[in-house]
C-alpha positions in Angstrom: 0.0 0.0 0.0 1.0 3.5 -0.8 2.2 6.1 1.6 1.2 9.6 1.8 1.7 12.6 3.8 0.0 15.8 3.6 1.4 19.0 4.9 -0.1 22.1 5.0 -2.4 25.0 6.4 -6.2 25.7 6.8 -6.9 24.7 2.9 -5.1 21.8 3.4 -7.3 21.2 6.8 -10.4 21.2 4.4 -9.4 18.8 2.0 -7.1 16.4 4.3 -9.8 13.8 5.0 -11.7 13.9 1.8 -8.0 12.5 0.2 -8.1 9.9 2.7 -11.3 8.6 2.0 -10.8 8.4 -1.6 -7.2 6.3 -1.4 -8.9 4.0 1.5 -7.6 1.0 0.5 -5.2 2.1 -1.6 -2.8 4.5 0.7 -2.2 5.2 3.5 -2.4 8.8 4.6 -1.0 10.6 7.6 -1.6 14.8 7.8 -0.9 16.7 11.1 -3.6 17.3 13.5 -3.0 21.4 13.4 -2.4 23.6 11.5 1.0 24.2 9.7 1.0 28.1 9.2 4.3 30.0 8.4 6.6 28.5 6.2 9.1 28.8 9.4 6.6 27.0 11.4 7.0 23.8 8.9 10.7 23.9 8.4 10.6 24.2 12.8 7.9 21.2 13.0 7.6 18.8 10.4 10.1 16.3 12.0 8.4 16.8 15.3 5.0 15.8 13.5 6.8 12.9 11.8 7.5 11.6 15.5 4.4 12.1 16.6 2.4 10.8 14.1 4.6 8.4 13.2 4.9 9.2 9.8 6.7 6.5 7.7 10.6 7.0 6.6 9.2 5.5 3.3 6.5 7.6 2.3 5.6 7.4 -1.4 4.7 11.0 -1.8 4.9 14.0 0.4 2.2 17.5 -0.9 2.6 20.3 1.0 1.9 24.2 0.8 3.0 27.1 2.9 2.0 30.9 1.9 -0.7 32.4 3.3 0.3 32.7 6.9 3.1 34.5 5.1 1.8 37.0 2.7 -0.8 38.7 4.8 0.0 42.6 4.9 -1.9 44.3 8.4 -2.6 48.0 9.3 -1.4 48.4 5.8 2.4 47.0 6.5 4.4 45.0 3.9 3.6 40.9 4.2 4.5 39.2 7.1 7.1 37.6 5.8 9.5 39.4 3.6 9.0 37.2 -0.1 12.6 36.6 -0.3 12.7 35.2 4.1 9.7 33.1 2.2 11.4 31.9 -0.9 14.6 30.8 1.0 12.5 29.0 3.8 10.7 27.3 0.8 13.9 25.7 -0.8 14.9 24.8 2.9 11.7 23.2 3.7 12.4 21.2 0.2 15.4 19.6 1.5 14.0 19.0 4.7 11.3 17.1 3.2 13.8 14.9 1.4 16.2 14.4 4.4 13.0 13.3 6.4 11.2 11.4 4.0 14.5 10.1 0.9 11.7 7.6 -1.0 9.1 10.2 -1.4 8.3 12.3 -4.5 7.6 16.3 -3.3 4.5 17.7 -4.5 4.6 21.4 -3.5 0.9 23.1 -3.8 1.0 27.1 -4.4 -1.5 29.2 -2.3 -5.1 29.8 -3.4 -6.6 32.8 -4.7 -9.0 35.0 -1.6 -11.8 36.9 -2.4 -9.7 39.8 -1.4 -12.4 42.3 -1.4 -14.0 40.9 1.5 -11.3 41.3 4.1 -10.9 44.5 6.4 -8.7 47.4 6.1 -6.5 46.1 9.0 -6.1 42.1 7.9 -5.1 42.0 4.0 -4.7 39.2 1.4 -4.3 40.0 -2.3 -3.6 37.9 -5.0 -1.2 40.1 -6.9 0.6 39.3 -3.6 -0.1 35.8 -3.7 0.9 35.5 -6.9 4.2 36.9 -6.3 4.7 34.5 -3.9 3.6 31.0 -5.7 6.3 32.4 -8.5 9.1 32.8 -5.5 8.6 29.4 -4.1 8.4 27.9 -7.3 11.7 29.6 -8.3 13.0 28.6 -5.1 12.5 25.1 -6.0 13.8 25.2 -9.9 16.7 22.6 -10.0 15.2 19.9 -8.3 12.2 17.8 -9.4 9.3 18.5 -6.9 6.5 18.7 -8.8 4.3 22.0 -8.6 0.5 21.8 -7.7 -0.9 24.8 -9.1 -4.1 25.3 -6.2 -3.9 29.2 -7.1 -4.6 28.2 -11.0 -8.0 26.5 -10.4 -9.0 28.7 -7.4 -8.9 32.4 -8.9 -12.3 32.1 -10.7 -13.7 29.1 -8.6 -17.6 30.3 -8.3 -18.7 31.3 -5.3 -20.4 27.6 -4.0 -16.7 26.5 -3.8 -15.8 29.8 -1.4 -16.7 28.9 2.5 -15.6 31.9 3.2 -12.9 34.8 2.1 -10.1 32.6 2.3 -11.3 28.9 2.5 -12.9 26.3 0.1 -14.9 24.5 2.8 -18.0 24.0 1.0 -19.0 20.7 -1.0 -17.9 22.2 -4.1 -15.0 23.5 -3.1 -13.4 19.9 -1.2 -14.3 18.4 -4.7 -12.3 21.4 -6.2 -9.1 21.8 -4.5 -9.5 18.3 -2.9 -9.7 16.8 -6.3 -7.1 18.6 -7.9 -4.8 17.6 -4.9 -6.4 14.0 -5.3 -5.2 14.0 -9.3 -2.1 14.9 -8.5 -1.2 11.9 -6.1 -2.5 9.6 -8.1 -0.8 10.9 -11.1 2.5 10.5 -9.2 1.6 7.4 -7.8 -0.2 5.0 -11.0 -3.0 4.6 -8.3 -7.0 5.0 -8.9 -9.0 6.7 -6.4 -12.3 5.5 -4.8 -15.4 7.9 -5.2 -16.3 10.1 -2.3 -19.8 11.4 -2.0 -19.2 14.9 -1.6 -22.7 15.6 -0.6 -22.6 13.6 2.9 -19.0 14.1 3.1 -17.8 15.9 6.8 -14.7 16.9 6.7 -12.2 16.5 9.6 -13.7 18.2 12.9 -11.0 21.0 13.4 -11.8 23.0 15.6 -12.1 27.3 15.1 -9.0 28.3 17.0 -7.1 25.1 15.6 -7.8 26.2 11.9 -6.7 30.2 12.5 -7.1 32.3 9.5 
């Protein structure tokens, strides 16, 4: 059986589940119980959630996305996280992956599009800004052969039943969108077949508010 790991933040918390039903059977699938946030915060964790979720040495295949803790620019400040601190932490987090996991193909997944017009004057995401960013990680990673999940491409004109909220893609539509784009992916990279989920009585994984963050 196949082994996968997903790594990520609160999109990844809404799809995480939906992949693990559809490769029952087929793969096994290990994801963190929290949150992953900052780039730094993965590059400072992941081997601590490989040891505590006793993650396999020989995974198959390791996605993962970091970004959006990153980019977010409040009380009209420059991003969090200044894009070249993000594209440096990206290739780091790269080789991390394959000192921690030497077996697996690296699937890194670029960051979603918001609906940017519905945040606040104090909390900001744009997409010119993410954008930027998805084109410095993948940069970062040119020379090796992760493979690059473009999320942001099939998210800037999702319609608004995939959109949960500003950020998120929480709704039925939007776990079959961004879930099944993810879900393609692996199983591209992997010869496997996935089983069908039905979205409609799907429940995702039950995360709680102050787990999930923004």
């Amino acid at each position: 059986m196949k082994k996968v790991i997903l790594i990520g933040d609160s999109i990844r918390m809404g799809y995480d589940k939906y992949i693990k039903a559809a490769l029952e059977g087929t793969a096994e699938v290990y994801y963190p119980g929290e949150n992953c946030r900052f780039a730094t915060y993965v590059l400072r964790f992941v081997h601590e959630w490989k040891k505590k979720g006793e993650w396999p040495e020989d995974a198959d295949l390791v996605h993962w996305n970091a970004g959006l803790w990153d980019l977010p620019e409040i009380l009209g400040d420059e991003p969090v996280t200044p894009i070249e601190a993000y594209a440096n932490t990206i290739a780091r987090i790269d080789k991390r992956l394959r000192l921690l996991f030497p077996r697996a193909k690296i699937v890194f997944a670029t960051s979603t599009a918001v609906q940017e017009e519905k945040y606040g004057k104090v909390f900001k995401r744009r997409n010119c800004v993410i954008r930027d960013y998805n084109a410095a990680a993948i940069q970062a990673l040119e020379g090796t052969d992760t493979v690059i999940d473009d999320l942001y491409e099939i998210t800037e004109n999702a319609p608004e039943e995939c959109h949960s909220d500003m950020t998120h893609y929480s709704t039925p539509a939007g776990i079959e969108r961004v879930g099944g784009r993810v879900l393609s992916v692996i199983c591209r990279e992997l010869d496997i077949t996935p089983a069908k989920v039905n979205i409609e009585n799907f429940t995702p994984e039950n995360y709680s508010r102050s787990n999930i963050g923004n």
